[in-house]
N, C-alpha and C positions, 0 to 999 in steps of 0.2 A: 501396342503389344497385344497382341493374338491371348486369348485365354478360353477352353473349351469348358461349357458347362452342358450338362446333362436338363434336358426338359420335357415334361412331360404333359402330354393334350391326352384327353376324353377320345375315345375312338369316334363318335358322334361328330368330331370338329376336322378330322379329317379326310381329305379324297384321293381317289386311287390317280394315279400316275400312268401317263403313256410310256412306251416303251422311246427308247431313244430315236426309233428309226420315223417316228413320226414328229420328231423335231423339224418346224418352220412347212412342214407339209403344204402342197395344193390344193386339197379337198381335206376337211375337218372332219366332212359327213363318215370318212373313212377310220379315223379315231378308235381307238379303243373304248376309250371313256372321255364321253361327252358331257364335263363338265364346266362348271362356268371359269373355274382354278386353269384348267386345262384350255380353253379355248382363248384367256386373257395370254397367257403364257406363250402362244403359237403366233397370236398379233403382234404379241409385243416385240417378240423374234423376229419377224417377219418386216417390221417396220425398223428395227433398229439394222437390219442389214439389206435394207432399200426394196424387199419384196413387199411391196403395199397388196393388201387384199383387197381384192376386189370379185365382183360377179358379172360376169355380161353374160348370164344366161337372161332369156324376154320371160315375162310372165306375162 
């Protein structure tokens, strides 16, 4: 059973949010907010519906 409780965090412990239209994105560098919350979250997407990341830019 489902039960809603109310919780409250420090402003300090939280990070800003991409907008939805950069859900599972190609380029990250494009992001709004380049966080590390933000960037696990894009992989993780990314991976769980078969778009593995990768770079084949050369350096």
């Amino acid at each position: 059973m489902f039960t809603s409780q109310n919780k409250t965090f420090q402003k300090d412990l939280l990070q800003q949010v991409n907008p939805p239209k950069f859900e599972q994105c190609d380029d990250m560098a494009n992001m709004t907010y380049l966080n590390e919350a933000s960037v696990l979250n894009n992989l993780r997407g990314r991976y769980v519906n078969g778009f593995i990341y990768v770079s084949d830019a050369s350096f």
